[in-house]
Every structure is written in structure tokens, then in C-alpha cells.
N, CA, C and O atoms as a GROMACS GRO file, in nm:
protein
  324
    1UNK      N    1   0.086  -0.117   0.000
    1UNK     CA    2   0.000   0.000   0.000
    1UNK      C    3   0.091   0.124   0.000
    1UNK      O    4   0.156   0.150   0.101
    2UNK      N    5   0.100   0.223  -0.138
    2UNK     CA    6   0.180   0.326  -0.094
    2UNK      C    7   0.118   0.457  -0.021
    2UNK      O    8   0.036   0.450   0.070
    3UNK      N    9   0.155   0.546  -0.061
    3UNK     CA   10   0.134   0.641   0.080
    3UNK      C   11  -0.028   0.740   0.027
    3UNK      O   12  -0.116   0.800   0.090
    4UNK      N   13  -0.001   0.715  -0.116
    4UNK     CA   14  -0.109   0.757  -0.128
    4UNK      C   15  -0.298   0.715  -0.110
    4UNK      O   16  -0.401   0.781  -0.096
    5UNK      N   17  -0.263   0.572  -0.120
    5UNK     CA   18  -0.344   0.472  -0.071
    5UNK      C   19  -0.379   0.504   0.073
    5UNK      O   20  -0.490   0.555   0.091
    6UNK      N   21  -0.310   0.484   0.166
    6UNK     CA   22  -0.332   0.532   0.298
    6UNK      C   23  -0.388   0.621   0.336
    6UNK      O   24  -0.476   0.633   0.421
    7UNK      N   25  -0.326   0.702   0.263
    7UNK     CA   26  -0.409   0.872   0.270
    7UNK      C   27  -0.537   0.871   0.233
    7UNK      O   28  -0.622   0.937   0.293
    8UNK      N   29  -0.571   0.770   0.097
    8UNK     CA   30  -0.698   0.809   0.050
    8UNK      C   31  -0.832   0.709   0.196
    8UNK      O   32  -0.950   0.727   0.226
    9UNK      N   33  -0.733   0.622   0.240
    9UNK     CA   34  -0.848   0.512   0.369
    9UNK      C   35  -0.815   0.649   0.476
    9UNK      O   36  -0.916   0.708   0.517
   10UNK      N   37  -0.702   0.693   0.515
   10UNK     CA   38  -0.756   0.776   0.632
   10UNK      C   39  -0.856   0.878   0.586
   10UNK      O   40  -0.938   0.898   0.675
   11UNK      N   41  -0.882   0.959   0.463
   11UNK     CA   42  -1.010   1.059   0.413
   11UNK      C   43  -1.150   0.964   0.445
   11UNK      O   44  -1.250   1.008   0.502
   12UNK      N   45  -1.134   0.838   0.399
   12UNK     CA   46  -1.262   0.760   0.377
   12UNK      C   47  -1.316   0.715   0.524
   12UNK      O   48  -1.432   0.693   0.559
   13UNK      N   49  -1.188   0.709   0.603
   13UNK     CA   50  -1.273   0.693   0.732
   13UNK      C   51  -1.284   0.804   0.832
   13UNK      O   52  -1.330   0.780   0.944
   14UNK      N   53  -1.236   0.944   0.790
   14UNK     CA   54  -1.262   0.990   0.849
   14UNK      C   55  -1.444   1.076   0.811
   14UNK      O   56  -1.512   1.136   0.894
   15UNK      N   57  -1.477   1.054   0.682
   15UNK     CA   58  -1.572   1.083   0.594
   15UNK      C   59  -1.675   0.965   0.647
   15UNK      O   60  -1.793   0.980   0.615
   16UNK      N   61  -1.653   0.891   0.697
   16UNK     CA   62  -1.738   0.766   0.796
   16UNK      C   63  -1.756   0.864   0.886
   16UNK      O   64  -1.869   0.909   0.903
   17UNK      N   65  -1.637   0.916   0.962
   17UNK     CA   66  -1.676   0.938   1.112
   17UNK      C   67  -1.803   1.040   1.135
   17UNK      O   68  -1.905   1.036   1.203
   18UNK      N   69  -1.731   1.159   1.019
   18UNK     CA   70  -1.888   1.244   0.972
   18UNK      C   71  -1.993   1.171   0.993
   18UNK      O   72  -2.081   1.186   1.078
   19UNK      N   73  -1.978   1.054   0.879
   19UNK     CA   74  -2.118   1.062   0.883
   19UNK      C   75  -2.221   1.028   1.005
   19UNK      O   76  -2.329   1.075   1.042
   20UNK      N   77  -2.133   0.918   1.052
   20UNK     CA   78  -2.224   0.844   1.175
   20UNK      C   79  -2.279   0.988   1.273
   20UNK      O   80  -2.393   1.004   1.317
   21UNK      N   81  -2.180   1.066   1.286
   21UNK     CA   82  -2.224   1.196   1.380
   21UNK      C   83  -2.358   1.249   1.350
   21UNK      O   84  -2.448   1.270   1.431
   22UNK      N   85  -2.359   1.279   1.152
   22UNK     CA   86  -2.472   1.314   1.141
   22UNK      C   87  -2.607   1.228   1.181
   22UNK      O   88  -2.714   1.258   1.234
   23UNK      N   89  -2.543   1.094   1.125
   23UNK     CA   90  -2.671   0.974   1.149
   23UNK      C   91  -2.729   1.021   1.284
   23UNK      O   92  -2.849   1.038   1.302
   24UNK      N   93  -2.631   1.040   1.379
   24UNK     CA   94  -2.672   0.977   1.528
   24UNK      C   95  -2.730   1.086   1.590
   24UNK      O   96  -2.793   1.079   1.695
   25UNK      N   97  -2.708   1.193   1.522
   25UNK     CA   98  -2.755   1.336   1.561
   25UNK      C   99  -2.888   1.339   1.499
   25UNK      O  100  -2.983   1.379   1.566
   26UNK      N  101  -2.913   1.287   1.333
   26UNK     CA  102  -3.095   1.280   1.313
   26UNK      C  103  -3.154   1.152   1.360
   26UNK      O  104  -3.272   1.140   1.328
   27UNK      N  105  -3.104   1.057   1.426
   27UNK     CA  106  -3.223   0.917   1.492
   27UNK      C  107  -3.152   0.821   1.407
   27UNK      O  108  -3.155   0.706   1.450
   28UNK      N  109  -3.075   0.843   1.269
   28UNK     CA  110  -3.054   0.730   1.243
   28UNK      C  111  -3.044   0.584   1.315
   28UNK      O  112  -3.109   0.480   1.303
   29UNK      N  113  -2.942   0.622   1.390
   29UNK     CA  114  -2.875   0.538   1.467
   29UNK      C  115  -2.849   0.562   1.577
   29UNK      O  116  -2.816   0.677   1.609
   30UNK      N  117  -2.859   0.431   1.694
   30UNK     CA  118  -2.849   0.467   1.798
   30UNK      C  119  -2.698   0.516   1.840
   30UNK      O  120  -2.602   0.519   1.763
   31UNK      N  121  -2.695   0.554   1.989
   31UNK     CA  122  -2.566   0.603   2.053
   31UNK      C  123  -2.458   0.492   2.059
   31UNK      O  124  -2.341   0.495   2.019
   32UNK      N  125  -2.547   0.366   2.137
   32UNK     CA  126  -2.484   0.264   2.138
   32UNK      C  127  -2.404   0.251   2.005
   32UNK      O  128  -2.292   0.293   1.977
   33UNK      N  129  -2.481   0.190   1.940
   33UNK     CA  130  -2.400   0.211   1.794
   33UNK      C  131  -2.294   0.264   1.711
   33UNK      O  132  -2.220   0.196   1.640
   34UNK      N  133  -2.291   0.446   1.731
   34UNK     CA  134  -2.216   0.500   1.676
   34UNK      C  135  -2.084   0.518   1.787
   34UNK      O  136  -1.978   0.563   1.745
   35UNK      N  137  -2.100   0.481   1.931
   35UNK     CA  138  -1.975   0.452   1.985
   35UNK      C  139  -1.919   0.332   1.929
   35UNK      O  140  -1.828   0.334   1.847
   36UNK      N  141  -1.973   0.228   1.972
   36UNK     CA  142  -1.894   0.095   1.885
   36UNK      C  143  -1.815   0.116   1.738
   36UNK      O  144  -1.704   0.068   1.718
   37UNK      N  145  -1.884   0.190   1.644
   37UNK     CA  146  -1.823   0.186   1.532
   37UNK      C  147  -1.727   0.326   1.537
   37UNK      O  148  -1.647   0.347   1.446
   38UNK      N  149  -1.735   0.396   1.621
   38UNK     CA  150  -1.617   0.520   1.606
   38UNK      C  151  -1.510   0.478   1.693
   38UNK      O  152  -1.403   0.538   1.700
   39UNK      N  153  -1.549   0.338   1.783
   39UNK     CA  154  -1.392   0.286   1.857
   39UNK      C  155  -1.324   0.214   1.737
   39UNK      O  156  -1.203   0.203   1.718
   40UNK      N  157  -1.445   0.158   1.644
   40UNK     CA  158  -1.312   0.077   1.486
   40UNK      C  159  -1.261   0.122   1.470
   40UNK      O  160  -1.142   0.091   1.471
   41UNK      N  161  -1.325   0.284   1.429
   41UNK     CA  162  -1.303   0.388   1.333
   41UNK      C  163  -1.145   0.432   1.366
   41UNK      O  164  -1.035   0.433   1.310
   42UNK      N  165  -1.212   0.470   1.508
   42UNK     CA  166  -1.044   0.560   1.590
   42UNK      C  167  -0.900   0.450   1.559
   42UNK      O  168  -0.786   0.484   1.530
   43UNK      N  169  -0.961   0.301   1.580
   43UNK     CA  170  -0.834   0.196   1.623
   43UNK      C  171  -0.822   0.180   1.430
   43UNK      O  172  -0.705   0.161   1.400
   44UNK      N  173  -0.904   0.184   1.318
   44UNK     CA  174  -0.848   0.150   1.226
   44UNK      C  175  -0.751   0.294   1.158
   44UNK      O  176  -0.667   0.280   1.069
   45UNK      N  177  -0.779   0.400   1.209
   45UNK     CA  178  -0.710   0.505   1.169
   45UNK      C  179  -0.576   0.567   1.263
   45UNK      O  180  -0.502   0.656   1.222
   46UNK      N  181  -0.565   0.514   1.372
   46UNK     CA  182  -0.436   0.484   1.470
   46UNK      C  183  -0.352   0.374   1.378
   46UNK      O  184  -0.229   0.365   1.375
   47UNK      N  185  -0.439   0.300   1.310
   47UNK     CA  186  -0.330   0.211   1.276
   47UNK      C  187  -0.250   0.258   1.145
   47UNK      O  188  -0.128   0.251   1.127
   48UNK      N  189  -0.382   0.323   1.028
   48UNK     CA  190  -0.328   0.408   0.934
   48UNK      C  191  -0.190   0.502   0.957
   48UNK      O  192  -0.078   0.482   0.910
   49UNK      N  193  -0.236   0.616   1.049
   49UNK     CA  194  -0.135   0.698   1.085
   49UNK      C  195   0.013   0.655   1.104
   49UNK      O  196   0.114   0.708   1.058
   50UNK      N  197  -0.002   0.512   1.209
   50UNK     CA  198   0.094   0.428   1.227
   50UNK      C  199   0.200   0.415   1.090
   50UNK      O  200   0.320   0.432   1.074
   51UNK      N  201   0.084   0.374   0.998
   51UNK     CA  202   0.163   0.274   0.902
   51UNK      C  203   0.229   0.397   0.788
   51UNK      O  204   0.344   0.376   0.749
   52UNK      N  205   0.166   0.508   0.743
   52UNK     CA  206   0.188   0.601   0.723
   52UNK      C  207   0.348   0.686   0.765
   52UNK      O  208   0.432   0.727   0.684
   53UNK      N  209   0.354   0.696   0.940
   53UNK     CA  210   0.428   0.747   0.948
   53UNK      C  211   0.601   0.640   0.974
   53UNK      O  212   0.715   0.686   0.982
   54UNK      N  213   0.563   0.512   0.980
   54UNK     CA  214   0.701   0.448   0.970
   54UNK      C  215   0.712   0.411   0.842
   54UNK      O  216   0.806   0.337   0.812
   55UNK      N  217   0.617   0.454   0.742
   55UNK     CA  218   0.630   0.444   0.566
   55UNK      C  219   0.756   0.596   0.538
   55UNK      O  220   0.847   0.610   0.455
   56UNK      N  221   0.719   0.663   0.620
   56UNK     CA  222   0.815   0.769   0.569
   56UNK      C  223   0.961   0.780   0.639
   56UNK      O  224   1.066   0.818   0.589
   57UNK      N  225   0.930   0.725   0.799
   57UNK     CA  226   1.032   0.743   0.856
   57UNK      C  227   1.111   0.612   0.747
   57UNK      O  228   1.214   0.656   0.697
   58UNK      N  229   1.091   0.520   0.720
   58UNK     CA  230   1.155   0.381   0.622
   58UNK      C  231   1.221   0.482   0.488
   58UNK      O  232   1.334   0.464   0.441
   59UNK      N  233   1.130   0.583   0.444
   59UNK     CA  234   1.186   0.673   0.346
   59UNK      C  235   1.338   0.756   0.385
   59UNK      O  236   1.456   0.762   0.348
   60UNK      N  237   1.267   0.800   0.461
   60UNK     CA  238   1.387   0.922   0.540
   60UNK      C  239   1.521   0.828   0.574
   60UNK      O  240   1.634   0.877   0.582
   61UNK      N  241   1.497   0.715   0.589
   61UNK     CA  242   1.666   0.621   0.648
   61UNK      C  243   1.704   0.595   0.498
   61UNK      O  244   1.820   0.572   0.462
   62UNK      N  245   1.615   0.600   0.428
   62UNK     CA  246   1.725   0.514   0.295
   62UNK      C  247   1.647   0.367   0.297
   62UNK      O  248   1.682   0.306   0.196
   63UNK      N  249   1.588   0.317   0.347
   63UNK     CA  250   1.522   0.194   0.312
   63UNK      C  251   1.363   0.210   0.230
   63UNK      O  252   1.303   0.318   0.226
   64UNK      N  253   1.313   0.090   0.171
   64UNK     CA  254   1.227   0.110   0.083
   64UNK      C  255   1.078   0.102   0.155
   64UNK      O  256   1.034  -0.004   0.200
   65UNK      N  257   1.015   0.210   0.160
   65UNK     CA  258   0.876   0.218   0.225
   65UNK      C  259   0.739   0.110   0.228
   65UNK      O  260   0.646   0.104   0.308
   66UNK      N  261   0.780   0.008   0.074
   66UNK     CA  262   0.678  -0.079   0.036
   66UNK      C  263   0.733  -0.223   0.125
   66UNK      O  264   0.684  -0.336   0.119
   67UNK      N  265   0.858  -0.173   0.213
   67UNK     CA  266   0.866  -0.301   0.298
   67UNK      C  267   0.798  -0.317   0.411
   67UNK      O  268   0.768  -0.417   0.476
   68UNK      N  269   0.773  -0.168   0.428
   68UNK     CA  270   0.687  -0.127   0.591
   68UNK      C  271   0.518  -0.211   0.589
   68UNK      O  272   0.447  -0.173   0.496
   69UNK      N  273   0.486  -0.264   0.637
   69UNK     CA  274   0.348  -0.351   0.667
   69UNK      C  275   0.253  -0.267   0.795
   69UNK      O  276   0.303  -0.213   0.894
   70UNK      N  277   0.123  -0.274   0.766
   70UNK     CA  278   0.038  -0.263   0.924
   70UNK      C  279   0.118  -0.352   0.987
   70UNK      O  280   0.171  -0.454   0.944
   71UNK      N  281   0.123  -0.269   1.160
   71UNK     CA  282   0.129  -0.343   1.275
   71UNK      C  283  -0.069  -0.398   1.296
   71UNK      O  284  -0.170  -0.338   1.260
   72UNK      N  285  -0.060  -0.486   1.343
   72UNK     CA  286  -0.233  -0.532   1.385
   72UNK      C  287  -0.264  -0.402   1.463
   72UNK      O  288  -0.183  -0.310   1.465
   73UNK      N  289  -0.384  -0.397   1.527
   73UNK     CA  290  -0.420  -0.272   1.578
   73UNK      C  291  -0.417  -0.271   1.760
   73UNK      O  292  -0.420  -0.187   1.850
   74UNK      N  293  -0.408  -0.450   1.741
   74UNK     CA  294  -0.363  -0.465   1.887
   74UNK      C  295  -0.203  -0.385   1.966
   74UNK      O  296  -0.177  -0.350   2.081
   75UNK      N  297  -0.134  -0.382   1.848
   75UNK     CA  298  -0.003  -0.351   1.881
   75UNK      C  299  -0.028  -0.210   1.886
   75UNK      O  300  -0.042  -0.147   1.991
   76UNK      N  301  -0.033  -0.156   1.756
   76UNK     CA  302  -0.043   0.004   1.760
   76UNK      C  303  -0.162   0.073   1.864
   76UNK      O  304  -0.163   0.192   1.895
   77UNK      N  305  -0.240  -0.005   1.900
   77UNK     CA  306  -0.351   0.074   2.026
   77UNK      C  307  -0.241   0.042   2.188
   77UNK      O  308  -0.254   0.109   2.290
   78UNK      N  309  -0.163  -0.046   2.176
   78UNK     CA  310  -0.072  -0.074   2.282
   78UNK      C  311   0.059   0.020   2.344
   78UNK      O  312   0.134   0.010   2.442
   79UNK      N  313   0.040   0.139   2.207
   79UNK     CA  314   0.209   0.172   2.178
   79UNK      C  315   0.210   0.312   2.299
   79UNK      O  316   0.126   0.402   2.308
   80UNK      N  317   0.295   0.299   2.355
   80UNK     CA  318   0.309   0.452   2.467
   80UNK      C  319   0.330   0.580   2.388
   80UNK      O  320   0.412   0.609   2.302
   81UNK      N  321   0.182   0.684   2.472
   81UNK     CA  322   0.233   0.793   2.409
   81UNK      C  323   0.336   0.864   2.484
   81UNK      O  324   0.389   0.964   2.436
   0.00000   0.00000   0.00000
């Protein structure tokens, strides 16, 4: 996945996160609901950012960025800020 790929899933989920707000703000959907899917949301775009930013730091050393992989989201929701 290169960097532009990434970029275009972090727009798409953050264009999710919109929306559910709006949903949950006209009745769409319940509360319950739009918490559950904005904890994916948050943990699948922690992981983006993740993968994103050791895609460049892999750039910046001189090594090739398409070697860098997602960490699972278990790891990257684990990582100390």
C-alpha cells in the first residue's frame, strides 16, 4: 500500500466518522451504535497513521517504504504515548 493509498483510507474513514455523527444526531442510529463503530473507526485510523508514518520514517533512512506492513491494531492501540 503506498502512501497515497493510505491517505486516500484515512479521508474515507474519516468521511465515515462524519457521517455516523450526522446519522446519530438525526435518529438514524443509535448512541450505542455509533460509539462501537467510532472505537473501529479511531483503532483503524491509529493504525493508518501508524503505518503512514514508519512508511516515511523507512523513506527518510534510505530503506524502501513498500517493505513497511500494518502493525495489527492490537499492537499500535498498545504503543506509549
Amino acid at each position: 500500500m503506498d502512501d497515497k493509498t493510505v491517505l486516500n483510507r484515512i479521508n474515507d474513514l474519516v468521511q465515515e466518522e462524519h457521517q455516523l455523527r450526522t446519522q446519530v444526531q438525526s435518529g438514524q442510529i443509535s448512541s450505542d451504535d455509533e460509539r462501537t463503530r467510532l472505537r473501529e473507526l479511531e483503532e483503524a485510523l491509529d493504525q493508518c497513521w501508524d503505518l503512514l508514518r514508519r512508511r516515511r520514517a523507512a523513506r527518510a533512512a534510505g530503506a524502501d517504504p513498500d517493505s513497511v506492513n500494518a502493525e495489527p491494531i492490537s499492537e499500535v492501540e498498545g504503543y506509549l504515548q
